[in-house]
C-alpha positions as CSV (number, residue, x, y, z in Angstrom):
1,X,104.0,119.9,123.4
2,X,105.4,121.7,126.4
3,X,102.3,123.6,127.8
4,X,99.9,121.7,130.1
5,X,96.9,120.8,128.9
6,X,94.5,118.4,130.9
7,X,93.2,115.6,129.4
8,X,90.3,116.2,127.2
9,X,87.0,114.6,128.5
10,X,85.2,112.5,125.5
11,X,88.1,112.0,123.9
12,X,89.9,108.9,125.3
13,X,89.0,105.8,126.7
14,X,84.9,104.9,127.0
15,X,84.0,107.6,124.2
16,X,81.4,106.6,121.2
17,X,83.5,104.0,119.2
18,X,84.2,105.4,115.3
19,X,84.0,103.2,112.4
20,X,86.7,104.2,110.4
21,X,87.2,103.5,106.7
22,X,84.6,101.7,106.4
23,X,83.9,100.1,102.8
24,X,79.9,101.0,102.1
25,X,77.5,99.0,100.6
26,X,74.8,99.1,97.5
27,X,71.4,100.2,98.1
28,X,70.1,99.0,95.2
29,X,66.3,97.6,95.1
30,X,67.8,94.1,94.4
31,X,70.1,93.8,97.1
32,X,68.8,91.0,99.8
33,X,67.5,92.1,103.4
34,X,70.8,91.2,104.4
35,X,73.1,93.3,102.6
36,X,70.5,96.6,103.1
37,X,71.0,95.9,107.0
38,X,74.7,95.9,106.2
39,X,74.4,99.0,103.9
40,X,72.9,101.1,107.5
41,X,75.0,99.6,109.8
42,X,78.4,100.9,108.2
43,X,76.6,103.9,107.0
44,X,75.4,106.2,109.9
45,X,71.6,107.0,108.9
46,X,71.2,104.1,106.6
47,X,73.5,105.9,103.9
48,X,74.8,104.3,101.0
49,X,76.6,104.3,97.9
50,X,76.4,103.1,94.6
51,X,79.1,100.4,94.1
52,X,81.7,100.5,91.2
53,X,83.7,99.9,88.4
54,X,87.2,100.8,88.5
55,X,88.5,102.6,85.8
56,X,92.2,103.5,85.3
57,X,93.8,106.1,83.0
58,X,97.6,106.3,82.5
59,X,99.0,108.9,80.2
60,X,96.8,108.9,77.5
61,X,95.5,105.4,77.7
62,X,92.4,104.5,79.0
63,X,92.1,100.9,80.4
64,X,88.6,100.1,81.6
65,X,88.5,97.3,84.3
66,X,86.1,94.5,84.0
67,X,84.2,93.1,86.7
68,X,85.4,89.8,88.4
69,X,84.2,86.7,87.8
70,X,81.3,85.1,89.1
71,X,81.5,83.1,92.1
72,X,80.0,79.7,91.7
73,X,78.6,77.4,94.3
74,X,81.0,75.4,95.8
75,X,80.6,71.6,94.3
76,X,81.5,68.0,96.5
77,X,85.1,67.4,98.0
78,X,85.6,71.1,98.6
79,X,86.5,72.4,95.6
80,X,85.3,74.6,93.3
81,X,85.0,76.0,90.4
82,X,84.2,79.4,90.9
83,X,87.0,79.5,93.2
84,X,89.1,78.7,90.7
85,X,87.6,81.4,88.4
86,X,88.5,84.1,91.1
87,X,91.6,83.0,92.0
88,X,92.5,83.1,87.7
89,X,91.0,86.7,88.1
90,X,92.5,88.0,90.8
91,X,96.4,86.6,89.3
92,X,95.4,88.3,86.3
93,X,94.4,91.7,88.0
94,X,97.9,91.7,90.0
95,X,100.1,90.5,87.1
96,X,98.6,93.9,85.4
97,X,98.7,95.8,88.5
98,X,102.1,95.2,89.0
99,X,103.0,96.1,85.3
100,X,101.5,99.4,86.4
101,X,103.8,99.7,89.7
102,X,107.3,98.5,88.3
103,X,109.0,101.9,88.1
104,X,107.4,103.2,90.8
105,X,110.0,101.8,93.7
106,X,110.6,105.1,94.4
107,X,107.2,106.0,95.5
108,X,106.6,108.6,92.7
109,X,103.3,108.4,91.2
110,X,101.9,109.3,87.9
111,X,100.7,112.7,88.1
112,X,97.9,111.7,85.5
113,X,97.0,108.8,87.0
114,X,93.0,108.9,88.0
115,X,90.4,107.0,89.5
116,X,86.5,107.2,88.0
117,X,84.0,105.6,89.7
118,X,80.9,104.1,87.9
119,X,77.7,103.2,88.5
120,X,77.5,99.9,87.5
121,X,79.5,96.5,88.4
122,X,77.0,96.3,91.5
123,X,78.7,95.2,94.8
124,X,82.1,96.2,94.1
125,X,82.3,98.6,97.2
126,X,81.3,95.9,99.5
127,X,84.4,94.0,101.5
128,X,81.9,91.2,102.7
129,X,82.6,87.7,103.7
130,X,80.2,84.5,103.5
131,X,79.6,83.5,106.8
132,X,78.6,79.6,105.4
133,X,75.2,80.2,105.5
134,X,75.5,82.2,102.5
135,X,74.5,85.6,104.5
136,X,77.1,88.5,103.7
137,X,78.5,90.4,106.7
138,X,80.5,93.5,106.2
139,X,84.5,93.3,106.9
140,X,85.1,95.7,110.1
141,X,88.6,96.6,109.5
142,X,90.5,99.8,111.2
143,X,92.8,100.9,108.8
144,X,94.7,104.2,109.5
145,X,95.8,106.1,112.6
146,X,97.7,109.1,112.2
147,X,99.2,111.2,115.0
148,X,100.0,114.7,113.5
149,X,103.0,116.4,114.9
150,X,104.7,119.7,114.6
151,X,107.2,118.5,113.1
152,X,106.5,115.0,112.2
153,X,103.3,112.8,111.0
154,X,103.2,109.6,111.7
155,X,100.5,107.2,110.4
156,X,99.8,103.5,111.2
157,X,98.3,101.2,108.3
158,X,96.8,97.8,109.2
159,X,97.2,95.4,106.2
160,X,94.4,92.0,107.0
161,X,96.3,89.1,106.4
162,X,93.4,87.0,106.6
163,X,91.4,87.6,103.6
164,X,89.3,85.1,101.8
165,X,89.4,84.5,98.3
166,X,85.6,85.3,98.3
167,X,86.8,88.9,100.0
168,X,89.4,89.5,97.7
169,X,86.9,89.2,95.0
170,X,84.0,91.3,96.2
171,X,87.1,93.9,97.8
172,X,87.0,96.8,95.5
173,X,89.8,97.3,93.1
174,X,90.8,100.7,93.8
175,X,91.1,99.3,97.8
176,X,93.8,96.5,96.5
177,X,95.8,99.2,94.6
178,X,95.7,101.6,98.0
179,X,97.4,98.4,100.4
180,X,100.0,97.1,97.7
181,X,101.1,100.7,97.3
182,X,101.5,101.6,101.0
183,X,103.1,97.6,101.4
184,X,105.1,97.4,98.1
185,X,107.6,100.7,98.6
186,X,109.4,101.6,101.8
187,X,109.5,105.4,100.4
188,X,106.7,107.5,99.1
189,X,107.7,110.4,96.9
190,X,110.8,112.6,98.1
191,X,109.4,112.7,102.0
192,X,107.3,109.8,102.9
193,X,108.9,106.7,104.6
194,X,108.1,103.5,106.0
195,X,110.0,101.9,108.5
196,X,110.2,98.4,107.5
197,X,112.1,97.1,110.4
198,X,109.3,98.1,112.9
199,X,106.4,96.5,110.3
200,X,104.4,94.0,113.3
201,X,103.4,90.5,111.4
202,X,100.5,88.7,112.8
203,X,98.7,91.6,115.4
204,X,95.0,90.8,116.1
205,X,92.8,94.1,116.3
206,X,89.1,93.9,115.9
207,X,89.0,90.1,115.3
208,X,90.8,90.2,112.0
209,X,94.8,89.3,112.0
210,X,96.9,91.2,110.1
211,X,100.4,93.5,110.0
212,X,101.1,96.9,111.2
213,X,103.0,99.3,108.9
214,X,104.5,102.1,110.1
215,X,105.2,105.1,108.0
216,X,106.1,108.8,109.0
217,X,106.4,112.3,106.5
218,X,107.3,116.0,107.5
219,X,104.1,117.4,108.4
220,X,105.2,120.4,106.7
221,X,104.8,118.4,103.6
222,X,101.3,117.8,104.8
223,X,99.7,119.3,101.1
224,X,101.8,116.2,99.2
225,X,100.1,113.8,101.3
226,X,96.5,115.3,100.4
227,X,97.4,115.1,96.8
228,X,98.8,111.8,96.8
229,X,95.6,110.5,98.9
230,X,93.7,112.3,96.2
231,X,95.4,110.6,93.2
232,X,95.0,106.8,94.8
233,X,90.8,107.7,94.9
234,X,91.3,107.4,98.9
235,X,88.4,109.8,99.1
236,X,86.3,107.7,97.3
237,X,87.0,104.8,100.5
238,X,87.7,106.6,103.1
239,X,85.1,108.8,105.1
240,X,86.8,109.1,108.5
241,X,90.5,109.3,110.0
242,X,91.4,108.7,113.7
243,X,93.7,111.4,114.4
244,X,95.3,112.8,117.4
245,X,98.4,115.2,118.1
246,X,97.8,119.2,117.2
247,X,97.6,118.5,113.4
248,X,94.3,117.1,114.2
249,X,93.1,120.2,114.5
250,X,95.0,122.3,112.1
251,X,94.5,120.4,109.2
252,X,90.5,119.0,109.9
253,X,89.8,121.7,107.1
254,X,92.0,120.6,105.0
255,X,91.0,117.1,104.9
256,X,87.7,117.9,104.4
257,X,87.6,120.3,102.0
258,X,90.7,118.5,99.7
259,X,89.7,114.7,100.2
260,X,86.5,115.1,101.7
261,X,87.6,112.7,105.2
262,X,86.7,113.5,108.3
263,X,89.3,113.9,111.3
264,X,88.0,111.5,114.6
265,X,90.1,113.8,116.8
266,X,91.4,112.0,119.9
267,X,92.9,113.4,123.1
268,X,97.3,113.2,122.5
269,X,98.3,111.6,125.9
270,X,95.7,109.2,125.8
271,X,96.6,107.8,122.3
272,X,100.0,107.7,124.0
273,X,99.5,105.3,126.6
274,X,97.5,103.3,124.9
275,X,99.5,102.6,121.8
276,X,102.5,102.2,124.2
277,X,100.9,99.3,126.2
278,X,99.3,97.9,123.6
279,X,102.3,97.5,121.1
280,X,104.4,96.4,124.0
281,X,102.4,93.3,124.8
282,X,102.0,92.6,121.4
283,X,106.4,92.9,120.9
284,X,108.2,91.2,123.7
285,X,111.3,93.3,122.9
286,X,109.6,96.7,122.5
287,X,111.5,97.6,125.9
288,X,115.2,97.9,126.4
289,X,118.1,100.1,128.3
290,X,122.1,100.2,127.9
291,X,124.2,98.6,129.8
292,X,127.3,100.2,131.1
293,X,125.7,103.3,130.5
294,X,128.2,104.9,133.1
295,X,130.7,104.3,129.6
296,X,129.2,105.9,126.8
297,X,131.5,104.4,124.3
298,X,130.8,100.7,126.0
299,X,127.4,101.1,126.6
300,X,125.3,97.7,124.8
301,X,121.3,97.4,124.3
302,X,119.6,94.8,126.1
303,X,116.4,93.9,126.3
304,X,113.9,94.8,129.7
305,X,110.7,92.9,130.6
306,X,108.5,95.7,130.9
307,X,105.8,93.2,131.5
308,X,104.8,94.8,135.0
309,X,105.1,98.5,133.5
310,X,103.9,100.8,136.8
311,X,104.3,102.9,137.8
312,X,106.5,104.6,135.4
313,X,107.6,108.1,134.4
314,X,107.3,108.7,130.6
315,X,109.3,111.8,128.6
316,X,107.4,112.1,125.3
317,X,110.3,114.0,123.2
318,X,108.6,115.0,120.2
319,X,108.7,118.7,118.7
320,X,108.9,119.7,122.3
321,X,108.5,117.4,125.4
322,X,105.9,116.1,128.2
323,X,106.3,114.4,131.1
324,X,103.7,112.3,132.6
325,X,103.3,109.7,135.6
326,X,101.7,106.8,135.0
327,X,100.5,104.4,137.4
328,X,98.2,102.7,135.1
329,X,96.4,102.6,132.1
330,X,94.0,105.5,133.1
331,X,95.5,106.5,135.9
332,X,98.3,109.0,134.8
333,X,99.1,112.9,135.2
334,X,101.1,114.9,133.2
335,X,103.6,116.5,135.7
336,X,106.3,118.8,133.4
337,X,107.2,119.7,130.4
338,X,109.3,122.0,128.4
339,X,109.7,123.5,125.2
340,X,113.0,122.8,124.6
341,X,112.9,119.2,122.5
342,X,113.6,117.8,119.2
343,X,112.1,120.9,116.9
344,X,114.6,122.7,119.2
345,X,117.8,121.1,118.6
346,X,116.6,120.6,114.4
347,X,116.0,124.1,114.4
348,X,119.3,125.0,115.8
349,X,121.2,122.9,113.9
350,X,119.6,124.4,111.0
351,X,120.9,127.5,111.8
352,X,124.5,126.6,113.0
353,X,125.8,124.2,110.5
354,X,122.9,124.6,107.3
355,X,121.6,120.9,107.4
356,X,118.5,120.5,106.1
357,X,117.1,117.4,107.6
358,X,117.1,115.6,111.4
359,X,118.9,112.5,110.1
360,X,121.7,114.9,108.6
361,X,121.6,116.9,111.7
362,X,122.2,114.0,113.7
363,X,125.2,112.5,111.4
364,X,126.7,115.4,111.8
365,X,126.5,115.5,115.9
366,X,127.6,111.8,115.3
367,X,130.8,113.2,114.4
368,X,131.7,115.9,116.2
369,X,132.7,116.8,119.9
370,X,130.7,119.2,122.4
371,X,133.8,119.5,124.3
372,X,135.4,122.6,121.9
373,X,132.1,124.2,122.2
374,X,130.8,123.8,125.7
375,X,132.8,125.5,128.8
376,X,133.4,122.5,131.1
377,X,134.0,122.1,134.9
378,X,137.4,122.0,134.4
379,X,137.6,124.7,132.4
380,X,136.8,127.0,135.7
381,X,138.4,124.5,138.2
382,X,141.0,123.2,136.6
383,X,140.0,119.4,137.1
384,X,137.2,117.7,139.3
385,X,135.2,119.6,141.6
386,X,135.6,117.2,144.5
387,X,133.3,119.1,146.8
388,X,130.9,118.7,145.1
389,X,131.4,115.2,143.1
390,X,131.4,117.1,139.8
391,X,133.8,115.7,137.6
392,X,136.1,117.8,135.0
393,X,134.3,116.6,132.0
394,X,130.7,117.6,133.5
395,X,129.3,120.4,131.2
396,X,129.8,123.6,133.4
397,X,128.0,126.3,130.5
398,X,126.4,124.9,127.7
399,X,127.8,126.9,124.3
400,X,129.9,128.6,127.0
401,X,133.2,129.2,124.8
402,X,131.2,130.2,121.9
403,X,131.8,133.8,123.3
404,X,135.6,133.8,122.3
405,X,136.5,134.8,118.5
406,X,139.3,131.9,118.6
407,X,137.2,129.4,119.7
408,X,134.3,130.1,117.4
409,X,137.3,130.1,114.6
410,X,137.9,126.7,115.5
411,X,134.9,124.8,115.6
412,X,133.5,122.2,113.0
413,X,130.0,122.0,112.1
414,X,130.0,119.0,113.6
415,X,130.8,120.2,116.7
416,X,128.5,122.9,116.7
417,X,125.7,120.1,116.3
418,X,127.0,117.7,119.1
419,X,126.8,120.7,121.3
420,X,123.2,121.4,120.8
421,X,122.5,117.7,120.7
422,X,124.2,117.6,124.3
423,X,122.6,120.6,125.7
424,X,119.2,119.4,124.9
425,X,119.4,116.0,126.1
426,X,121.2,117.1,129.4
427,X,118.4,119.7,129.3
428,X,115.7,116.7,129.0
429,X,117.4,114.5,131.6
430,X,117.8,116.6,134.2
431,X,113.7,117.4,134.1
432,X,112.8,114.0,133.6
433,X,115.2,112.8,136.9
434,X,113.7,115.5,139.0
435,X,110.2,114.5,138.0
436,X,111.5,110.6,138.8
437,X,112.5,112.0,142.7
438,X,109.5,114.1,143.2
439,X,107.0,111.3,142.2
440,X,109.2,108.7,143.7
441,X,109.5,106.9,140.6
442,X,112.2,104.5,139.7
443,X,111.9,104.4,135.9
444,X,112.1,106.5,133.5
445,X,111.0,106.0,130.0
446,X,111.9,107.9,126.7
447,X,109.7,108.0,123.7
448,X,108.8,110.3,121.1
449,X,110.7,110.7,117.5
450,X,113.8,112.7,118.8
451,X,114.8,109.6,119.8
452,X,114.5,107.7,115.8
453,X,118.0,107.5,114.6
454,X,119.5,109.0,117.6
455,X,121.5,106.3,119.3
456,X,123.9,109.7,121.2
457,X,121.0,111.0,123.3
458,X,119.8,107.4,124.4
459,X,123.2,107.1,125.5
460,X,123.2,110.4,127.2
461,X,119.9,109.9,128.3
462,X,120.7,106.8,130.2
463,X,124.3,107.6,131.7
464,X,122.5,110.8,132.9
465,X,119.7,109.1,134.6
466,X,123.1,106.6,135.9
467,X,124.8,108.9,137.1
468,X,122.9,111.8,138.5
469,X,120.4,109.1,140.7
470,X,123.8,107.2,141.7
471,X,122.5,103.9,140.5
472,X,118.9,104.1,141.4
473,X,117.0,105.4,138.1
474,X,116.8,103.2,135.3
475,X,115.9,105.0,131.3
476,X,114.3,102.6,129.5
477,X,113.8,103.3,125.4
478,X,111.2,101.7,123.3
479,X,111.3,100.4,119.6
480,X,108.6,102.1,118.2
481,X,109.5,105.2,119.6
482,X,107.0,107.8,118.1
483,X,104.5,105.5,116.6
484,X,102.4,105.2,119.7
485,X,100.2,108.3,119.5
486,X,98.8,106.9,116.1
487,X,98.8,103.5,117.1
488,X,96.5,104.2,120.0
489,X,94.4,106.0,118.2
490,X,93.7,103.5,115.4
491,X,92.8,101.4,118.4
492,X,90.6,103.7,121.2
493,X,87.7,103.9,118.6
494,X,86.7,100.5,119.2
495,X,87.6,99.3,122.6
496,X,89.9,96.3,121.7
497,X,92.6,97.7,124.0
498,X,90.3,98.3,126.6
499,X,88.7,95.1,127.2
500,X,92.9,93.4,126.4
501,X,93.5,95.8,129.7
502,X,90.9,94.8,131.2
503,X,91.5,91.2,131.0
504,X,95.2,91.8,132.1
505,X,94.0,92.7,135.4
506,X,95.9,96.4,135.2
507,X,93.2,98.6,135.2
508,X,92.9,100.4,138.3
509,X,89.6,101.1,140.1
């Protein structure tokens, strides 16, 4: 995003919570007062659902799942009996479960794979928990956030850790298949990945405890997604999304219309500072910088206590790029921008070298050198500008020997892309340092998914900031890098994060 946009009123912090995916409960006439109170709290207007039967067809069998075992009352010495009986049950629903999964490591699915849903099996819909007075109460759980980019979606799954066996019995089956898909493979179809090394074990959100899973597509392959929500009966769980980035808009159609979910649509910079601070106090070593960033080639990460974060200036490097100052967790302005970003330098490299993909794009600039492409100080001075305290190395004209037949003769493809990776992130620094002076900032952070995979422009990034500020501006890089739009999201809807902010005494008045 590079054109200003102000923040949206009603769509951040303090607006009507959403209660996303929630899992709906019988109406029936024999359901206790209890459960029909349940049935119109998760249900706005009282609506409710039927609760089912899962039935699963695979090729051109058809396997009808029974219903699980009746829970008995618990007997003396706290055992019992009808644990056992669901505890047998559930085993035996996994062990044929993952007879179903075991060549699907790739992420491919069965295109003939379906979901029916009957009208029988009462209660099956209804993830409720005893609360020991034998009262069921529903299980509040947020499960998705996606942030849809121009070039990129990222979505953020939250897998409860804490489930009881009496949950896992009453949790429909369709709902167990859905998390030990998105948990079980680290790639979905040809596109779809999840980054395993970011996955955040015990995270409490909404009084349940559970993991974060972090998985990311080309939003251009947006219509596979659909299908493949389609195909897993998502639809039949999942009434609303929280969403936030530009495909929150472009696509609302398209999840309505395809999957019948609803988009919760909320405001891009808001979801951004959220999720950051949030997933930062929840990872002590979300925040680091590179040392000896003056040497490139001896620069090392180390970890910064970003504990005490304002105020800060944040460079959101995504398709394109914003700049924002934040003094606080509401108190923050976006200041600059350009259009110039990530979709910029994949586009190019596209062009120049015919890659296909960002990660090839960037092992190609891995491998080459800007210097046989760019026209450098030298190359007009002869050595240093002294004057000045430019030295001969220092990028004079971007692509500037590009205009010579011999030169262009010369070049590698892998030059070509280390010179467009270079003259973006010089580009990107040199906006982000003169935001840093005019707000009278000292650090800067970079986030967004330019950064995923892309150890050369942190680098750059950081030695720029080095050397340009003489010392005093400090780039600081986070892990999660362009997960925190969807994180914050999955998290405004409720107000968890406020009242943690809140109670960390960094709200400002």
């Amino acid at each position: 995003m590079s054109s200003s946009s102000p923040k949206t009123p009603g769509t951040g912090t303090g607006t009507k919570p959403y209660r996303e995916f929630r899992i709906m409960a019988s109406s029936s006439p024999s359901a206790s007062s209890s459960t029909s109170s349940i049935s119109s709290s998760v249900v706005p207007g009282g609506a409710a659902l039927t609760s089912v039967r899962l039935q699963r067809r695979r090729r051109k069998k058809k396997r009808v799942l029974q219903p699980a075992a009746k829970v008995e009352p618990e007997v003396a010495g706290g055992s019992s009996r009808g644990s056992k009986k669901v505890t047998r049950n559930v085993a035996r629903e996994e062990e044929e479960e993952e007879r179903d999964t075991t060549n699907d490591e790739d992420g491919s699915d069965d295109e003939d794979e379906d979901f029916e849903f009957d009208e029988t099996d009462q209660c099956r819909r209804l993830a409720a928990a005893s609360n020991g007075n034998g009262a069921e109460e529903p299980i509040s759980m947020p499960w998705f956030g996606m942030d849809i980019g121009g070039t990129l979606t990222k979505l953020v799954y939250f897998e409860p850790k804490d489930i009881t066996p009496g949950e896992l019995d009453q949790e429909a089956r369709i709902l167990r298949n859905i998390r030990r898909y998105l948990t079980k493979h680290s790639a979905y179809g040809d596109t779809g990945h999840r980054d395993t090394h970011l996955q955040m074990d015990d995270v409490e959100i909404r009084g349940r405890r559970g993991s974060l899973h972090f998985i990311r597509f080309p939003t251009a392959e947006m219509d596979k997604f659909l299908a493949l929500a389609k195909r897993k009966g998502m639809a039949q769980l999942v009434t609303t999304v929280c969403a936030t980035g530009g495909g929150a808009f472009k696509f609302e159609d398209n999840f309505r219309h395809e999957v019948n979910m609803k988009l919760a649509k909320f405001d891009e910079l808001d979801a951004l500072i959220k999720g950051i601070l949030f997933t930062e106090t929840h990872n002590s070593c979300e925040c680091y910088y590179w040392e000896n960033a003056s040497d490139i080639s001896l620069s090392t990460k180390k970890k910064f206590d970003f504990s005490q974060p304002y105020p800060f200036i944040l460079v959101n490097v995504g398709s394109g790029v914003s700049v924002l100052a934040v003094r606080g967790p509401d108190n923050y302005k976006r200041i600059s921008g350009t259009s110039l970003g990530g979709g910029t330098f994949l586009g190019l490299c596209c062009l120049l070298t015919g890659c296909e993909t960002f990660e090839e794009a960037i092992q190609l600039a891995t491998r080459g050198d800007h210097k046989r492409v760019d026209k450098l100080v030298k190359d007009i001075y002869g050595g240093d500008y002294e004057r000045f305290g430019l030295p001969g190395d220092l990028v004079a004209s971007s692509f500037g020997q590009m205009n010579l037949l011999e030169r262009r003769a010369s070049v590698s493809r892998e030059d070509l892309a280390n010179a467009t990776l270079v003259t973006i992130t010089n580009n990107i620094g040199s906006i982000a340092r003169m935001c840093a002076s005019n707000e009278k900032i000292d650090r800067v952070v970079f986030v967004g998914n330019f950064l995923r995979v892309n150890p050369i422009s942190m680098k750059l990034l950081a030695y720029a900031m080095d050397y340009w500020s003489k010392g005093t501006l400090k780039a600081l890089f986070l892990e999660h890098e362009g997960y925190f739009g969807a994180v914050g999201c999955l998290l405004q809807f409720n107000g968890e994060l406020n009242t943690h902010l809140h109670n960390e005494g960094e709200l400002l008045p």
